[in-house]
Structures are given as structure tokens and as C-alpha cells.
MDAnalysis code that builds the backbone (N, CA, C; Angstrom):
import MDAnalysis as mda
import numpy as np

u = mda.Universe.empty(240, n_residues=80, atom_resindex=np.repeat(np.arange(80), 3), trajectory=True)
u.add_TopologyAttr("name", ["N", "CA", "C"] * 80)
u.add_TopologyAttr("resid", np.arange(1, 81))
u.add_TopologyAttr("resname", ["UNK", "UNK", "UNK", "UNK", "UNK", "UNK", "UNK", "UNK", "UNK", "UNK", "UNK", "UNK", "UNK", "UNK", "UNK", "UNK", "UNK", "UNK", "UNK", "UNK", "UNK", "UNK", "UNK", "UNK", "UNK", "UNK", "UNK", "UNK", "UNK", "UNK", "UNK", "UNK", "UNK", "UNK", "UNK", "UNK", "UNK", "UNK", "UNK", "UNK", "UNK", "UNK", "UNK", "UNK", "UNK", "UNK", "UNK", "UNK", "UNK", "UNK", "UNK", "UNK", "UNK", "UNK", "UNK", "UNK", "UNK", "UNK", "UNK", "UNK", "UNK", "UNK", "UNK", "UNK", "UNK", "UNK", "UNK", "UNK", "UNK", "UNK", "UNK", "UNK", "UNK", "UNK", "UNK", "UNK", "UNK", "UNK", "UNK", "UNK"])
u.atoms.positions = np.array([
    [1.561, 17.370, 70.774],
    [2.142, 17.111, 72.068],
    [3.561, 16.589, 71.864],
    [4.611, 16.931, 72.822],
    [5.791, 16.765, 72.589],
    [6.225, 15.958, 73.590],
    [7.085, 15.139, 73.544],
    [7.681, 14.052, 74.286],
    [9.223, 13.961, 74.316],
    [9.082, 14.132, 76.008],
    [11.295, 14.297, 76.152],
    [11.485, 13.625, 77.131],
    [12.419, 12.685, 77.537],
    [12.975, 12.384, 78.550],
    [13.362, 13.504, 79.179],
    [13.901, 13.649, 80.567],
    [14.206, 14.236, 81.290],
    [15.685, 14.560, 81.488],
    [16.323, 13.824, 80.484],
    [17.626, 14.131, 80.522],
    [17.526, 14.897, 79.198],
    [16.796, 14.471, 78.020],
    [16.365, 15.744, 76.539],
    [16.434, 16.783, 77.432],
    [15.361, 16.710, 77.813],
    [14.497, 18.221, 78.378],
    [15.542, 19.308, 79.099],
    [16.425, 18.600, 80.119],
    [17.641, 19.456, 80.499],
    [18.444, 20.174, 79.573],
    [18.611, 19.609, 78.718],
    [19.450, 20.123, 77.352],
    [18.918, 20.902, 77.078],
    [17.205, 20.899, 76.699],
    [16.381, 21.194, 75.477],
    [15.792, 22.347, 76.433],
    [15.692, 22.831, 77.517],
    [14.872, 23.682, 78.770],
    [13.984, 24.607, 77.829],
    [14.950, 25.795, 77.516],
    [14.519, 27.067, 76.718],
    [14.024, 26.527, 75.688],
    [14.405, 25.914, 75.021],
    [13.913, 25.869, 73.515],
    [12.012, 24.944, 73.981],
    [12.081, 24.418, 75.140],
    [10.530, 23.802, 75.026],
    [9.778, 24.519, 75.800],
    [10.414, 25.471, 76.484],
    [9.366, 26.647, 77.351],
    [9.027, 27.482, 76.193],
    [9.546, 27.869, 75.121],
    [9.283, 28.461, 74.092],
    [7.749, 27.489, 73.601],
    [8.008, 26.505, 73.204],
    [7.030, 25.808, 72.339],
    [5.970, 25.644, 73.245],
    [6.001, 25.558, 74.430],
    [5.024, 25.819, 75.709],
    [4.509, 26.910, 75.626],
    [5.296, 28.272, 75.666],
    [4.782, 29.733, 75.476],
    [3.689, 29.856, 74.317],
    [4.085, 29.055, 73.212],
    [2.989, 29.063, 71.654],
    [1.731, 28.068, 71.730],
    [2.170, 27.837, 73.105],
    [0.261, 26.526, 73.369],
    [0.616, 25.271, 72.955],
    [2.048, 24.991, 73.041],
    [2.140, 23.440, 72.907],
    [2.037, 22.704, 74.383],
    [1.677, 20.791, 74.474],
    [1.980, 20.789, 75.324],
    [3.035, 19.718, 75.930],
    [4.206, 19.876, 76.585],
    [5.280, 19.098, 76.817],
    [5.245, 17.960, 77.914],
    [5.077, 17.011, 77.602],
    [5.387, 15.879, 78.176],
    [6.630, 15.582, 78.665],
    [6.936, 15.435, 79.808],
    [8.057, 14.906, 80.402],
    [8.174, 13.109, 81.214],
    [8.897, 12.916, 80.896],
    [9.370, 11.474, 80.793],
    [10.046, 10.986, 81.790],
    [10.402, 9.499, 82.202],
    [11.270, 9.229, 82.911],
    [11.496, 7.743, 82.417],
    [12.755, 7.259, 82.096],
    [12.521, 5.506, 81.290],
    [11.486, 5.760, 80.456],
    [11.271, 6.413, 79.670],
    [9.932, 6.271, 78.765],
    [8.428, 6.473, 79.476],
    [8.487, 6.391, 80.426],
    [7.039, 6.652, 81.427],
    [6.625, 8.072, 81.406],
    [5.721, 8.487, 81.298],
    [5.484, 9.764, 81.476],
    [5.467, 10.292, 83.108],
    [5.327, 11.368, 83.685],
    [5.458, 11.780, 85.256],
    [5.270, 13.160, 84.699],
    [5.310, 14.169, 83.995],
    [4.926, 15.128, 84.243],
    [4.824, 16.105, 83.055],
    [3.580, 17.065, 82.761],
    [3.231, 18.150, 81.687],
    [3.465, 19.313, 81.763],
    [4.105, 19.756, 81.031],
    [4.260, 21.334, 80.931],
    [3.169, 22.369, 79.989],
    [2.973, 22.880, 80.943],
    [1.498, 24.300, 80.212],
    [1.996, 25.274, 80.054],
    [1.297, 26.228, 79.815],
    [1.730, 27.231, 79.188],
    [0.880, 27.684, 80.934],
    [1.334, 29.003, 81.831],
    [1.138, 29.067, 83.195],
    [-0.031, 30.757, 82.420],
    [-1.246, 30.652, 82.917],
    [-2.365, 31.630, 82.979],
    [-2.490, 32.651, 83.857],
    [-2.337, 32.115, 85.094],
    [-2.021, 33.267, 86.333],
    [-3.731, 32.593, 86.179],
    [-4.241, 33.379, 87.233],
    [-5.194, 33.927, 87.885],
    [-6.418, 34.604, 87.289],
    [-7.696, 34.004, 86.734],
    [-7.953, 34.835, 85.952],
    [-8.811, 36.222, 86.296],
    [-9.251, 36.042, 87.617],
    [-9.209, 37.771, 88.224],
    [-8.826, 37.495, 89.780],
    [-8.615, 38.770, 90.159],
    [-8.062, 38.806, 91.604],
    [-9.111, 37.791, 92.606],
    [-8.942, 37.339, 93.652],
    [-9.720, 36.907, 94.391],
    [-10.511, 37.999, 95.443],
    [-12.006, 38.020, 95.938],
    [-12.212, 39.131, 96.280],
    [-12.884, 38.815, 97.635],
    [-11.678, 38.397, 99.422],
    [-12.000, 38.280, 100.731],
    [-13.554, 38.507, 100.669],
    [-14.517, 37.537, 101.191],
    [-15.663, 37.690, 101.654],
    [-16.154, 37.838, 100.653],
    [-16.227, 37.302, 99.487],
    [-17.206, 36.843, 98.677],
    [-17.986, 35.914, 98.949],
    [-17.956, 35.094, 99.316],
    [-19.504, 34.114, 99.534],
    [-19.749, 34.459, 101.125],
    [-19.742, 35.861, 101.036],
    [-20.267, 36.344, 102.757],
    [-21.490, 35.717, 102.554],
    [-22.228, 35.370, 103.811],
    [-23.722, 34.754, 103.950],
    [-24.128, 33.660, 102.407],
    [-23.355, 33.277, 101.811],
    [-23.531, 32.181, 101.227],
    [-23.292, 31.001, 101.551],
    [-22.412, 30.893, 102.838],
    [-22.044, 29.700, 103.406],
    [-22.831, 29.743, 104.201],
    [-23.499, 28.049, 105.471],
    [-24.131, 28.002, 106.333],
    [-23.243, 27.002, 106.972],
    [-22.820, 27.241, 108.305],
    [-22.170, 25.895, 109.223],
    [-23.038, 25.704, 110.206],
    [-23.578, 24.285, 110.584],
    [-24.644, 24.106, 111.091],
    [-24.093, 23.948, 112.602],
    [-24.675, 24.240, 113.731],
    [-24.356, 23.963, 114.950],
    [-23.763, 22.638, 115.320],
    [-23.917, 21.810, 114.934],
    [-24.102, 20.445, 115.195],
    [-22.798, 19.619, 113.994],
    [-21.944, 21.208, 113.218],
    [-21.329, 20.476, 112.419],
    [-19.962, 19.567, 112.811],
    [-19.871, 19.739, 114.248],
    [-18.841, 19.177, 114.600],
    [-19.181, 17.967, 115.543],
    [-19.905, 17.629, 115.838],
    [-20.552, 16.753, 116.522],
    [-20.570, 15.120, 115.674],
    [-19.851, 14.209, 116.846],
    [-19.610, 12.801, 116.113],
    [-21.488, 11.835, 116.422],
    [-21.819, 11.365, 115.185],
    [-22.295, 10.472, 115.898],
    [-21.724, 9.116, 116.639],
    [-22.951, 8.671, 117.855],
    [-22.367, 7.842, 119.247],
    [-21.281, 6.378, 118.599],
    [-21.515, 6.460, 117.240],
    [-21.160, 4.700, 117.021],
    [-19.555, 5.189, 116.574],
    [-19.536, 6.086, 115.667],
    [-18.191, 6.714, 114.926],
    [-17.240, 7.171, 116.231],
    [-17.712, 8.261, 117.649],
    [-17.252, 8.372, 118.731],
    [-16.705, 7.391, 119.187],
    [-17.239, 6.471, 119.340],
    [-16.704, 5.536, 120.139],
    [-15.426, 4.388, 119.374],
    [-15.800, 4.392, 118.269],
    [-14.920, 3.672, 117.705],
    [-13.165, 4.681, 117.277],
    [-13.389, 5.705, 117.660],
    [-12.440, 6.556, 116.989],
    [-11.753, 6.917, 118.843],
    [-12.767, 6.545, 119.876],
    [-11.939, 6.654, 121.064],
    [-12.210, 7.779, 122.052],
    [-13.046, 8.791, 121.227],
    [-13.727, 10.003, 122.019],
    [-14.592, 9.726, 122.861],
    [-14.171, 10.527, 124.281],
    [-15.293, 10.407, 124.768],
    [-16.142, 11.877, 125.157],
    [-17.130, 11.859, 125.020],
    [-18.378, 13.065, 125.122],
    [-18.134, 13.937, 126.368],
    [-17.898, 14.765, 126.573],
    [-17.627, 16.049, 127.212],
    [-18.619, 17.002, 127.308],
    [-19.874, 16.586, 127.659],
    [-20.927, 17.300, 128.354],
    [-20.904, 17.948, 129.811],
])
């Protein structure tokens, strides 16, 4: 694992997207603190395919429905 300040890293850009590209992984810095990692980016590993969990999901009638104590404290009132 590699470690740069953020002012390195500006300098250093290409040369650590490279070492990123070979499966390293880059640590980015700020005052010595860490804030953020650089990966090597995978994409997607297959397309996503609309309506796949057709009829695998269930939403229950009642899924929107507050109970009376949570209603009331949140300010709703019941619309029957």
C-alpha cells in the first residue's frame, strides 16, 4: 500500500494510476490523515438485467401504513 499526500499525488497522478492499474493500493492523504483510496476501477461485472427479481419481491398492503403512536407523534393525521 502506498501513501501520498495530496499535494505528492498531484505531481505523482500518472505515475500512481499506473501502480493502481498493477493492483496496488493508493492511499491518499491530507496533513498526514488519510481521506481517501485509490483501486484499480472493475466496471460492472455483468450487465444488469430490468426485472430480474420479477415476483421475487412482495410489498405488503399495509406497507405504508403508520402505526397510531408513531402517527401521531410525527403529526399525521389518518385520512379514512
Amino acid at each position: 500500500m502506498i501513501v501520498r499526500n495530496v499535494s505528492e499525488a498531484k505531481a505523482q497522478l500518472s505515475a500512481l494510476l499506473e501502480r493502481v492499474r498493477s493492483g496496488q493500493e493508493v492511499i491518499l492523504a491530507k496533513a498526514g490523515k488519510p481521506v481517501a483510496k485509490l483501486v484499480a476501477f472493475d466496471g460492472p461485472r455483468k450487465p444488469r438485467k430490468p426485472g430480474a427479481m420479477a415476483g421475487k419481491i412482495v410489498i405488503h398492503k399495509d406497507f405504508d401504513t403508520w402505526p397510531d403512536d408513531i402517527a401521531q407523534a410525527f403529526g399525521i393525521v389518518d385520512k379514512k
